[in-house]
Backbone as ProteinMPNN parsed JSONL, in Angstrom:
{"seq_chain_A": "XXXXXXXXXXXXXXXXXXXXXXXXXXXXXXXXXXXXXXXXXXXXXXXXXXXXXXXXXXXXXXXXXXXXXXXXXXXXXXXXXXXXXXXXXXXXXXXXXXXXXXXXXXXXXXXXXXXXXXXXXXXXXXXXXXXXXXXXXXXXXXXXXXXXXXXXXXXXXXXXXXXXXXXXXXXXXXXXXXXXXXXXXXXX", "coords_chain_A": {"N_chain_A": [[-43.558, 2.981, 24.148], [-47.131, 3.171, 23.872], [-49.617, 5.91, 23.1], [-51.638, 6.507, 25.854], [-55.133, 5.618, 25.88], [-57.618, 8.199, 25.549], [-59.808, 9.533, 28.175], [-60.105, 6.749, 29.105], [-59.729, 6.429, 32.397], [-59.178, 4.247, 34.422], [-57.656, 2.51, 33.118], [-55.444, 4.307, 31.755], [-54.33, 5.081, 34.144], [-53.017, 2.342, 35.318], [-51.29, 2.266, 33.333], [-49.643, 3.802, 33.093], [-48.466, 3.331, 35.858], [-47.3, 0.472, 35.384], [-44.952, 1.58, 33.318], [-43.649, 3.024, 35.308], [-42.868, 2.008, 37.077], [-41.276, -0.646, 35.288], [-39.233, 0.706, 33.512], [-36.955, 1.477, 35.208], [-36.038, -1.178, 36.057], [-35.6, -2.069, 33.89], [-33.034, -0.791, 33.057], [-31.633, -1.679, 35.024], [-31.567, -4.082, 34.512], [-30.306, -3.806, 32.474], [-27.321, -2.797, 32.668], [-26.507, -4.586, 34.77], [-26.117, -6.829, 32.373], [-24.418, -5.461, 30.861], [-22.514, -5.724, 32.627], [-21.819, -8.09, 33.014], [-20.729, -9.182, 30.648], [-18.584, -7.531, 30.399], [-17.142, -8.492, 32.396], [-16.63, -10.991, 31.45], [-14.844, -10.613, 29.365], [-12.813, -9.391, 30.245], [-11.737, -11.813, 31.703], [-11.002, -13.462, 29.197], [-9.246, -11.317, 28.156], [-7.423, -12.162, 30.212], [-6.764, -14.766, 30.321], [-6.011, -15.443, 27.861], [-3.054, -16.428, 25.32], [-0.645, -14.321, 23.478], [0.641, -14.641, 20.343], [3.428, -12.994, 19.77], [5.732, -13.481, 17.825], [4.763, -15.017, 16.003], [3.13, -13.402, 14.617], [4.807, -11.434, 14.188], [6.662, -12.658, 12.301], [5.609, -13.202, 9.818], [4.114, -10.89, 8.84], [6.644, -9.864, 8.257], [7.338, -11.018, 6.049], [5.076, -11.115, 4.54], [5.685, -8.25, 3.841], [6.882, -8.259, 1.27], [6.069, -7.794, -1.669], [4.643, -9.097, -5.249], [6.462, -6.942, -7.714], [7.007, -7.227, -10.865], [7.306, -9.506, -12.754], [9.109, -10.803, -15.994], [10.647, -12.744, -17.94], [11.751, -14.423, -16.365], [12.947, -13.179, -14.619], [12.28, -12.157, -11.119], [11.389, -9.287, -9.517], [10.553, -8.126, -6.73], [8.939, -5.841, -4.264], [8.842, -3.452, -1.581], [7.296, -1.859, 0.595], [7.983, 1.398, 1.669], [7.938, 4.617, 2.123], [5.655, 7.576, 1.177], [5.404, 10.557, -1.019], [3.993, 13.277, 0.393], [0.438, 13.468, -0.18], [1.342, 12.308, -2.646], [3.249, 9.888, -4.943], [3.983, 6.401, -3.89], [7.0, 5.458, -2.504], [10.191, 3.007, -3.103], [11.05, -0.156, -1.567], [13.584, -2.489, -3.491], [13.738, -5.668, -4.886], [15.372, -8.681, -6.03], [15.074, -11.593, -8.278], [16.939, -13.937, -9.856], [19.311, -12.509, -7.671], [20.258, -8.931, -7.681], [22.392, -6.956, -7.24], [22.726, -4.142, -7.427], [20.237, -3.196, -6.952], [20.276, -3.077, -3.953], [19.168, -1.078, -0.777], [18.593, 1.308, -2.398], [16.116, 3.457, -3.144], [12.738, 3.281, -5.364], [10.329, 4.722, -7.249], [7.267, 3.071, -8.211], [6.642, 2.754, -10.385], [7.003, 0.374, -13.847], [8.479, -0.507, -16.708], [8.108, -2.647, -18.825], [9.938, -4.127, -21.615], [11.576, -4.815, -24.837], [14.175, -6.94, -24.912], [14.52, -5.993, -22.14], [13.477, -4.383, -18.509], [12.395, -1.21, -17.371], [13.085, 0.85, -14.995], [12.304, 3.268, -12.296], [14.611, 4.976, -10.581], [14.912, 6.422, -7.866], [16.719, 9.068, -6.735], [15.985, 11.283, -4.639], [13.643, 12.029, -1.834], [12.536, 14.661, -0.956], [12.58, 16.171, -3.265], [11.699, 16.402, -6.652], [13.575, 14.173, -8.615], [15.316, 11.967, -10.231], [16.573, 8.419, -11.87], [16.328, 6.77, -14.841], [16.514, 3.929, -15.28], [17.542, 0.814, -16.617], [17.136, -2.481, -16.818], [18.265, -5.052, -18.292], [17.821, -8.409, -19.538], [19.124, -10.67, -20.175], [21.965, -10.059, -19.64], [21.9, -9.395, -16.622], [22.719, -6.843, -16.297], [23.073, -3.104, -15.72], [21.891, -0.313, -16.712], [22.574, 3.038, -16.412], [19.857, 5.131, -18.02], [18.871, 7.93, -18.297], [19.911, 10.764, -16.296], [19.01, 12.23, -13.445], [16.214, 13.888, -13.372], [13.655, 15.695, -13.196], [10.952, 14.785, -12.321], [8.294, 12.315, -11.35], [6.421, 11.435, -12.129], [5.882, 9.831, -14.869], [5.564, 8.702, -18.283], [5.396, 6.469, -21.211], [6.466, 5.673, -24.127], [6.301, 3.682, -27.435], [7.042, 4.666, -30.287], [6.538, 5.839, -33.658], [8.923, 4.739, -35.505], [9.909, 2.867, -33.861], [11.278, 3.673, -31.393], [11.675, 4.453, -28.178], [10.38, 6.534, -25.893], [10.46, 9.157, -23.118], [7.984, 10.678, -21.358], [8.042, 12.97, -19.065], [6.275, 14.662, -16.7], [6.404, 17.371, -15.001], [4.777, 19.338, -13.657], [4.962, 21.825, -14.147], [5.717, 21.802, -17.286], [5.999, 19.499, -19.492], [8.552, 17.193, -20.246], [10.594, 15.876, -22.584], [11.965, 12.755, -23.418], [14.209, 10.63, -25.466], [14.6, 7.594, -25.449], [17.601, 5.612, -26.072], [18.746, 2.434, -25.694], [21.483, 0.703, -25.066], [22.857, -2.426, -26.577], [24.577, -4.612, -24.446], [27.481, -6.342, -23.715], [27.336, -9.986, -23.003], [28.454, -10.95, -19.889], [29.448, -13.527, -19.144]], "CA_chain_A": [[-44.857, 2.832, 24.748], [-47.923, 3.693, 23.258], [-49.989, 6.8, 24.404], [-53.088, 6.063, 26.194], [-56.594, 6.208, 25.206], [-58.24, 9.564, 26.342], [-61.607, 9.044, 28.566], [-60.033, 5.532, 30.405], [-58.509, 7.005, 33.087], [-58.648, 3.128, 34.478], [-56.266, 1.793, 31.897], [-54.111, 5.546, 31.886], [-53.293, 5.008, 35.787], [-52.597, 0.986, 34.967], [-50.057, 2.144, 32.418], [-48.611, 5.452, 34.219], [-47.802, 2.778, 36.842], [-46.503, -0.251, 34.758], [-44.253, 2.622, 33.187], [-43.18, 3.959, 36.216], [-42.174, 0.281, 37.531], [-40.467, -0.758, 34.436], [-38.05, 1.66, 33.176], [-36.047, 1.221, 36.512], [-36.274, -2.773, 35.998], [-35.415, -2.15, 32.158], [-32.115, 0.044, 33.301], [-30.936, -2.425, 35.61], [-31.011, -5.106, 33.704], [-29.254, -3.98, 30.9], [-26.593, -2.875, 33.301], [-25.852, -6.204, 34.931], [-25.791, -7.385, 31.735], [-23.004, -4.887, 30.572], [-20.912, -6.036, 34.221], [-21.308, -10.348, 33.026], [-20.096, -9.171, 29.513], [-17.13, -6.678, 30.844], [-16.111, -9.776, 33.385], [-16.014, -12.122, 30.916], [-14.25, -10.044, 28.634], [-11.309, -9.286, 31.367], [-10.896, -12.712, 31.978], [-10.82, -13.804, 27.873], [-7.617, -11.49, 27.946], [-6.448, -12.581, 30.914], [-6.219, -15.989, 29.805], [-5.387, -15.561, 26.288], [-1.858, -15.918, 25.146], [-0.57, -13.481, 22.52], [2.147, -15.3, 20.185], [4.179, -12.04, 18.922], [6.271, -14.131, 17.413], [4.267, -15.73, 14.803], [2.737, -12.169, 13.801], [6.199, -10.287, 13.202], [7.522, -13.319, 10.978], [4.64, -13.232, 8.97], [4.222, -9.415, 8.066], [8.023, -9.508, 7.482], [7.337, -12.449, 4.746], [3.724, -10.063, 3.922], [5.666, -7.07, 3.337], [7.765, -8.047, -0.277], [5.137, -8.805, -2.507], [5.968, -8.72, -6.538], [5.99, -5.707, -8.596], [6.927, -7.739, -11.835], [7.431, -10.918, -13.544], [9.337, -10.363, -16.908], [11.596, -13.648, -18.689], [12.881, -15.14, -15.507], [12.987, -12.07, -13.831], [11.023, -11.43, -10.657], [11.59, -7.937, -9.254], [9.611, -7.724, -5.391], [8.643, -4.278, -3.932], [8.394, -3.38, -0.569], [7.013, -0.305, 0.742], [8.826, 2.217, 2.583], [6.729, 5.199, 2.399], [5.332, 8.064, -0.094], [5.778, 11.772, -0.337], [2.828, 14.035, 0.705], [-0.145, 14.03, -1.566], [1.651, 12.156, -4.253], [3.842, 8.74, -4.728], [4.818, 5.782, -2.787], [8.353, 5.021, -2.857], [10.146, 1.611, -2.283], [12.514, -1.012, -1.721], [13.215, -3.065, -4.402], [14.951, -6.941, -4.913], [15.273, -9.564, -7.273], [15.289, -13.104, -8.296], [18.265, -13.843, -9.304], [19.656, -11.329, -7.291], [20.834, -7.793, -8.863], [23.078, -6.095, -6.117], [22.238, -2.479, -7.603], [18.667, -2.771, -6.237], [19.851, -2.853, -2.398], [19.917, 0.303, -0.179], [18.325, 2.614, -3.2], [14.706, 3.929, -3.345], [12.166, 3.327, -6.417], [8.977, 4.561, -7.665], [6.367, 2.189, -8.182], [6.912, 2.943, -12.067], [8.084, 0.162, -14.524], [7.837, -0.327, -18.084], [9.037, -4.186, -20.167], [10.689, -3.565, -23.136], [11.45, -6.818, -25.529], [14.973, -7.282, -23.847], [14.404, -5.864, -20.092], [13.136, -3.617, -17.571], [13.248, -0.078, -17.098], [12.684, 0.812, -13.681], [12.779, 4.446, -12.127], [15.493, 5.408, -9.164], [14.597, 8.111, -6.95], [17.718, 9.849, -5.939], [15.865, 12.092, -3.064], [11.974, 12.283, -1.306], [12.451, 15.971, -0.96], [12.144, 17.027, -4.46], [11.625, 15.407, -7.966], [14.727, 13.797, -8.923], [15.313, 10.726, -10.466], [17.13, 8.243, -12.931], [15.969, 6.036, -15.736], [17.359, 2.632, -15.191], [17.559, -0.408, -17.592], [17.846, -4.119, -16.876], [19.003, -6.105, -19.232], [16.897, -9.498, -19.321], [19.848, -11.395, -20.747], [23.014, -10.379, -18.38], [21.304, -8.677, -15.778], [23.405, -5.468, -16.53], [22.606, -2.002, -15.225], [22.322, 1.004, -17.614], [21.235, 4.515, -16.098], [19.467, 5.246, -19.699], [18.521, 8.946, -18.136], [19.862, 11.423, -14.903], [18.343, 13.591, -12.832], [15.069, 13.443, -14.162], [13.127, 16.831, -12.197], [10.162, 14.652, -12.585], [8.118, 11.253, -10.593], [5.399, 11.365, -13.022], [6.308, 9.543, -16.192], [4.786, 7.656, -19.21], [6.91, 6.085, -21.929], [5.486, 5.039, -25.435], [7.096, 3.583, -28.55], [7.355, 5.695, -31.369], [6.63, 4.719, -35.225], [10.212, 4.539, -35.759], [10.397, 1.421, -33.289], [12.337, 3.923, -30.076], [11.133, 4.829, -27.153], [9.841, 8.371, -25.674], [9.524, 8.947, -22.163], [7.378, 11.736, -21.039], [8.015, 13.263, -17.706], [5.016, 15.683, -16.178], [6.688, 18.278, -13.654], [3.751, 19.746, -13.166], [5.182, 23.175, -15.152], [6.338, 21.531, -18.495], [5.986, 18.089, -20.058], [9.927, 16.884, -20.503], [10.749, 14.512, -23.433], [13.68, 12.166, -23.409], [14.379, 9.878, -26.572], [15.602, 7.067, -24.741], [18.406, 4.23, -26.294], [19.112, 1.321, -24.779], [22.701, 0.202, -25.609], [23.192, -3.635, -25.908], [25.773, -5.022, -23.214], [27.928, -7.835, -24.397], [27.345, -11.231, -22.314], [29.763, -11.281, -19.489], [28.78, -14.879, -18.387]], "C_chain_A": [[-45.869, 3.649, 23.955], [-48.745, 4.986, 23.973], [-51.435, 6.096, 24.704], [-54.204, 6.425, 25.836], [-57.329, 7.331, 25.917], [-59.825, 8.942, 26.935], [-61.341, 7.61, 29.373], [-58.931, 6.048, 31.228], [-58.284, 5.927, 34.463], [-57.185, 3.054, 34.141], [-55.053, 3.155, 31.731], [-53.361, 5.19, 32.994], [-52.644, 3.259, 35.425], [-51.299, 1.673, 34.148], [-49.536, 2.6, 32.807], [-47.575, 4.201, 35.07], [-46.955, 1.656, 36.213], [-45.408, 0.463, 33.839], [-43.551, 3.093, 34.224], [-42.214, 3.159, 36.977], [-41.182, -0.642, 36.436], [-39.681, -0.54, 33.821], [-37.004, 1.582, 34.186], [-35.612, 0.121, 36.171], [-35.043, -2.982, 34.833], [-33.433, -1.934, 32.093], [-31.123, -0.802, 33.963], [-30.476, -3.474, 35.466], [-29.899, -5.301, 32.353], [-28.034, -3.813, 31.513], [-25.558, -3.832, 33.96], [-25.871, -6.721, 33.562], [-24.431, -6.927, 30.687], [-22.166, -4.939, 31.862], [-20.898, -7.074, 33.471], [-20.624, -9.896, 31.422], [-18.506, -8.64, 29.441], [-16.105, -8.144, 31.869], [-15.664, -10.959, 32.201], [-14.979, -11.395, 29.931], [-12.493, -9.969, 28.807], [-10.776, -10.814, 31.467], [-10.378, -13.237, 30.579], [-9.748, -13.165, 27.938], [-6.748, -11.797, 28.992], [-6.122, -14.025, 30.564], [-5.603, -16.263, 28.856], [-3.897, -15.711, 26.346], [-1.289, -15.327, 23.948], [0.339, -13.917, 21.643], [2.303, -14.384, 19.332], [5.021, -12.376, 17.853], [5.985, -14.999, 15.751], [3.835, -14.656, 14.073], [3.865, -11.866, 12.854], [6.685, -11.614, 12.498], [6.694, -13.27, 9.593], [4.34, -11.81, 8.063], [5.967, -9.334, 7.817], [7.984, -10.367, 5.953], [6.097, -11.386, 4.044], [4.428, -8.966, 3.163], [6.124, -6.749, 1.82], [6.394, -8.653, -0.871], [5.542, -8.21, -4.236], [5.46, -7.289, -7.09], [6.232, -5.908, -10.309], [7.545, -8.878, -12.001], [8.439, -11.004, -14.794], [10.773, -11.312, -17.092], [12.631, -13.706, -17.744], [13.463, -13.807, -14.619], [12.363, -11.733, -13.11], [11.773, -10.555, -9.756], [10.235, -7.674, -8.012], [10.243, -6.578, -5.063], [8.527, -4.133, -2.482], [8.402, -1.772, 0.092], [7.484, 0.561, 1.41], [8.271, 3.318, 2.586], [6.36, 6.321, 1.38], [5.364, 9.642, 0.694], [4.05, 12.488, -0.563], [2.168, 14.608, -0.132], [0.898, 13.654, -2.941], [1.983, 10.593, -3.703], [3.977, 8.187, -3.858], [6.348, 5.77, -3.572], [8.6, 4.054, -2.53], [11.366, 0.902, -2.36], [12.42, -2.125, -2.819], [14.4, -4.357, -4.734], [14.294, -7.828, -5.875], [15.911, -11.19, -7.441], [15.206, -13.206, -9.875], [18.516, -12.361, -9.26], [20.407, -10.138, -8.325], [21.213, -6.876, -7.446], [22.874, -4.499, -6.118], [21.014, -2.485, -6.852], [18.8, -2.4, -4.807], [20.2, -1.76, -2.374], [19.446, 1.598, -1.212], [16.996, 2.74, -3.322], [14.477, 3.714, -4.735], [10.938, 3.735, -6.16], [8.499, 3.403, -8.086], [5.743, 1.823, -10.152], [7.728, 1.74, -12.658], [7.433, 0.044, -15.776], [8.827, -1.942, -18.63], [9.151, -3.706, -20.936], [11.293, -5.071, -23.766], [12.775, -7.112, -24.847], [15.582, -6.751, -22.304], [13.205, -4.701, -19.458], [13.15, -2.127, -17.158], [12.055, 0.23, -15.586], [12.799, 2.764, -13.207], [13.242, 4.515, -10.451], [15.244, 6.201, -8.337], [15.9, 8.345, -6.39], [17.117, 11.175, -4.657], [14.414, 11.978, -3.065], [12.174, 13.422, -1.204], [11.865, 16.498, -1.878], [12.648, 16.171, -5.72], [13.08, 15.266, -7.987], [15.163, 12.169, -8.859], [15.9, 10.07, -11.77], [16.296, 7.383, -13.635], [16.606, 4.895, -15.447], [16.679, 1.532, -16.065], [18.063, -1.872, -16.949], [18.047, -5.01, -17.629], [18.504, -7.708, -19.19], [18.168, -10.996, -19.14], [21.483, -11.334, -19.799], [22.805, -9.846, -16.798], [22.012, -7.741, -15.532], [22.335, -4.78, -16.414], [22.722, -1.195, -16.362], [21.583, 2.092, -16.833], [21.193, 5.158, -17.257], [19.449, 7.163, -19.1], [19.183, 9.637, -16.453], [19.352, 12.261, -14.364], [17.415, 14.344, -13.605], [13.817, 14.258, -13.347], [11.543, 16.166, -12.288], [9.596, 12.959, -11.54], [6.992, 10.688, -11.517], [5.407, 10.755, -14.55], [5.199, 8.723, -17.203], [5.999, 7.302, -20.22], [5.89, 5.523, -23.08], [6.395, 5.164, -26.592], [6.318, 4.186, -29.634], [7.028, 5.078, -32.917], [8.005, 4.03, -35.921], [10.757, 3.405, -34.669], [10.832, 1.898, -31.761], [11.308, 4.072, -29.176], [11.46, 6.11, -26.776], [9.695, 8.493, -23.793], [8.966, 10.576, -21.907], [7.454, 11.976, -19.85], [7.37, 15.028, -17.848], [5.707, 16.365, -14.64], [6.104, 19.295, -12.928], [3.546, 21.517, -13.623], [5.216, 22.816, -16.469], [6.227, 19.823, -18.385], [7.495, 17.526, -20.735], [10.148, 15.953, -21.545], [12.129, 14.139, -23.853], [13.496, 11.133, -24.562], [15.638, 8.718, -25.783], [15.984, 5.92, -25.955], [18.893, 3.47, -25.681], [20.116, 0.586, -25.712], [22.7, -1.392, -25.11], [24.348, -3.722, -25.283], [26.284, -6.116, -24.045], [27.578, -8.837, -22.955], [28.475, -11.257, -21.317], [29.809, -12.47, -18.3], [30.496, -15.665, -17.49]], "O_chain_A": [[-45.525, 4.702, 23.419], [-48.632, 5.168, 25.186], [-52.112, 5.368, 23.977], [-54.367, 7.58, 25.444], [-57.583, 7.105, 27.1], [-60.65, 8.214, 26.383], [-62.178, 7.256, 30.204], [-57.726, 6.125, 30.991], [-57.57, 6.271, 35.405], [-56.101, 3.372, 34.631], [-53.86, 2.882, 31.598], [-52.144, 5.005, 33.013], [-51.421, 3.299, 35.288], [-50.205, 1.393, 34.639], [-48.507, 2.021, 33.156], [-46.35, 4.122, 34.984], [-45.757, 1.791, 36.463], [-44.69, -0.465, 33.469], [-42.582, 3.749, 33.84], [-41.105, 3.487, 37.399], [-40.314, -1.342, 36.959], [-39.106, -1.51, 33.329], [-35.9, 1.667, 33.649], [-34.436, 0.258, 35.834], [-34.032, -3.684, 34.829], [-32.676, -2.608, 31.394], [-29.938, -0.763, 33.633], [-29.44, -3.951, 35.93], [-29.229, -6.119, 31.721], [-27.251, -4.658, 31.079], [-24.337, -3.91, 33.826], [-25.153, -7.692, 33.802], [-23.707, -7.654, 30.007], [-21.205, -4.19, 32.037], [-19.762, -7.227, 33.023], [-19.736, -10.709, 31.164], [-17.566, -9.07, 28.773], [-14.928, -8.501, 31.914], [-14.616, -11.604, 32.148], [-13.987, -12.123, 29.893], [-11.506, -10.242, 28.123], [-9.577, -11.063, 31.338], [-9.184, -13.528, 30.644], [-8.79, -13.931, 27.835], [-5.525, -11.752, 28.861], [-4.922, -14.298, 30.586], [-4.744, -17.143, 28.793], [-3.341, -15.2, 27.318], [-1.537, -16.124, 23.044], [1.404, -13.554, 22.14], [1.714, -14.441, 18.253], [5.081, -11.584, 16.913], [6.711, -15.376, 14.831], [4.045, -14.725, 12.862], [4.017, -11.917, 11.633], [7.588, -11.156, 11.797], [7.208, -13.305, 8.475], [4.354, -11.748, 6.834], [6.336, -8.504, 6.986], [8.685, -10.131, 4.969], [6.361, -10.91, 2.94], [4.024, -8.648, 2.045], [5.972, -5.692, 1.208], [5.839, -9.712, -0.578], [6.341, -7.318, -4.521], [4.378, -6.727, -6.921], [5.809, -5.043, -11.075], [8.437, -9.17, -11.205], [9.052, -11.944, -14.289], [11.835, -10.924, -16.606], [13.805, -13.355, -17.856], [14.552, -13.819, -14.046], [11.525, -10.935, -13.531], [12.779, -11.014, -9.215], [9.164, -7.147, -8.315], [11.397, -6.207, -5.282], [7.849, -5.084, -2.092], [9.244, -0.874, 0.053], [7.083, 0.112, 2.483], [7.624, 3.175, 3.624], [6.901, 5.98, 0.328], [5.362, 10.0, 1.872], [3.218, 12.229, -1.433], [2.468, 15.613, -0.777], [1.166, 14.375, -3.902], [1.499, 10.047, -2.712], [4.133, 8.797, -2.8], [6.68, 5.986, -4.738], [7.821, 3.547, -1.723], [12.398, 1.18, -2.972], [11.333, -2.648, -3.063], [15.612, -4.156, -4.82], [13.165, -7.803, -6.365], [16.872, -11.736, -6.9], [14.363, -12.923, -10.726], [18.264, -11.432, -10.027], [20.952, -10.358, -9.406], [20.391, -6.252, -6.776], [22.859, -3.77, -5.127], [20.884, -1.578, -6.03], [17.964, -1.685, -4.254], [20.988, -1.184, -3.125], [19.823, 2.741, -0.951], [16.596, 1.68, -3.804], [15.428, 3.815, -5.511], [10.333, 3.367, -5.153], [9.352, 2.567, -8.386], [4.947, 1.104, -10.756], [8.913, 1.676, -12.331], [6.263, 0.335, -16.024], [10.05, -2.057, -18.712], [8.49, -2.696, -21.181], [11.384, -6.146, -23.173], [12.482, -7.757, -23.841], [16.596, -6.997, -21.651], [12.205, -4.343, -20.08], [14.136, -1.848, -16.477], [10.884, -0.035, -15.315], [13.462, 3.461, -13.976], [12.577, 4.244, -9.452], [16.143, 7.016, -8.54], [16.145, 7.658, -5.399], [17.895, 11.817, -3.951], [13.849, 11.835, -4.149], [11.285, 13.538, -2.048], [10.856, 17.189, -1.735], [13.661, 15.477, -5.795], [13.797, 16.112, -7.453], [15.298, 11.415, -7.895], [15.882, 10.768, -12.784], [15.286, 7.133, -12.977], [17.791, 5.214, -15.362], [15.459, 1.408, -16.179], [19.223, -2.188, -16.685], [17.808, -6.096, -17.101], [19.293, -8.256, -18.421], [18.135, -11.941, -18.352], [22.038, -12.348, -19.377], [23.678, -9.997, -15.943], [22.11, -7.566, -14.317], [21.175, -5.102, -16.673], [23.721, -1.38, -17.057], [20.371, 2.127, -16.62], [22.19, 5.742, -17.68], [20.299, 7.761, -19.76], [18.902, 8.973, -15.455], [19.219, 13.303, -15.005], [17.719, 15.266, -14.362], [12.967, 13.527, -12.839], [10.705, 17.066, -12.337], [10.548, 12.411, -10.984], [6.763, 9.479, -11.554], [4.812, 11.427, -15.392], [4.149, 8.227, -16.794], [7.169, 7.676, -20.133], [4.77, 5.05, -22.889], [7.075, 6.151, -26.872], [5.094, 4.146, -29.76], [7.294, 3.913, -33.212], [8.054, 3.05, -36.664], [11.951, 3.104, -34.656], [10.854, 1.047, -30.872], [10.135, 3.816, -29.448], [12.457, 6.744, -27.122], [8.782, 7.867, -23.253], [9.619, 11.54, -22.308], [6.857, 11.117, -19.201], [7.663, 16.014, -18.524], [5.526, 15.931, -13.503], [6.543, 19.951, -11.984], [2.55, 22.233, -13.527], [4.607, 23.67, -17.114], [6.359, 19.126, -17.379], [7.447, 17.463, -21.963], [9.693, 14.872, -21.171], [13.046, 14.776, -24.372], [12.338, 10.715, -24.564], [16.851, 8.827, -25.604], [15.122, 5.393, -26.657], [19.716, 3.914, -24.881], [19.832, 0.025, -26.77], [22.608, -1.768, -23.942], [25.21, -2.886, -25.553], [25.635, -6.701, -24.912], [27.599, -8.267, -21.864], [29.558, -11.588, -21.801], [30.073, -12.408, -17.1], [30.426, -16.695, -16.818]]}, "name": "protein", "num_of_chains": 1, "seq": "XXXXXXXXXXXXXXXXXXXXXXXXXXXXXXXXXXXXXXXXXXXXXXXXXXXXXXXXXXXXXXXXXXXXXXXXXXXXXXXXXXXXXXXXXXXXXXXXXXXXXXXXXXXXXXXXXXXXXXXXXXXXXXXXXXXXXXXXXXXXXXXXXXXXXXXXXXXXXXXXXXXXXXXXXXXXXXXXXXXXXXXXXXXX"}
């Protein structure tokens, strides 16, 4: 409301009073109009029906989504949970299946390499500790390239000499492993 003009003390009492009569009016209306919104509201979930059913199949199908692609190799992730102020950790499966993956935790770490995968294991959420793992593109053989690995933090970078390096950051010391990856023979 605006203030009134000084000197019409007409038009002051006119407003005083249309003010005085309206704010009540103003109050009550908005009121009933927060009851017809609350009623309809109550009855919208009373009528509704909730199909639980269609949710939970759907976030179970939501929850694998991929974490790589790599020559007929797809490798889905699913989240399981992360340690405080740092990593997630996760579950991890594959198409065509690779029976090592069930039942074991991974970081969210991988690296291609021209014939596979190296993936990293977490052996505990407590405290760094973890393996190097290799997949093999060609028989889908396991190698643990590295053990117990005081580290979650890695990088990996080939070398002029063709190998591979990985770098693990333990947050005291920078660790360096010279990793080889032994071919497997075919055991088709």
């Amino acid at each position: 409301m605006r203030k009134p003009k000084e000197g019409n003390s007409f038009l002051n009492g006119i407003i005083s009073i249309l003010i005085f009569i309206l704010y009540p009016i103003i109050i009550v209306v908005g009121i009933i109009i927060m009851l017809i919104l609350g009623i309809f509201t109550f009855f919208q979930r009373l009528f509704s029906k909730p199909d639980f059913k269609i949710e939970s199949q759907s976030t179970d199908i939501e929850q694998w989504s991929s974490l790589t692609n790599f020559s007929g190799i797809n490798i889905y992730q699913k989240y399981v949970s992360e340690i405080r102020y740092g990593p997630a950790y996760l579950n991890l499966k594959s198409e065509p299946e690779i029976d090592y993956l069930n039942n074991k935790l991974f970081g969210d770490w991988f690296f291609t390499y021209s014939n596979g995968i190296l993936l990293q294991q977490w052996n505990s959420t407590e405290k760094p500790n973890t393996n190097l793992i290799f997949i093999g593109i060609d028989n889908l053989k396991i190698q643990v390239l590295e053990k117990n690995i005081p580290s979650v933090n890695w990088e990996i970078v080939e070398t002029k000499d063709r190998t591979l390096e990985l770098n693990c950051d333990t947050g005291k010391e920078v660790l360096t492993y010279k990793i080889e990856i032994k071919t497997l023979g075919n055991t088709s």
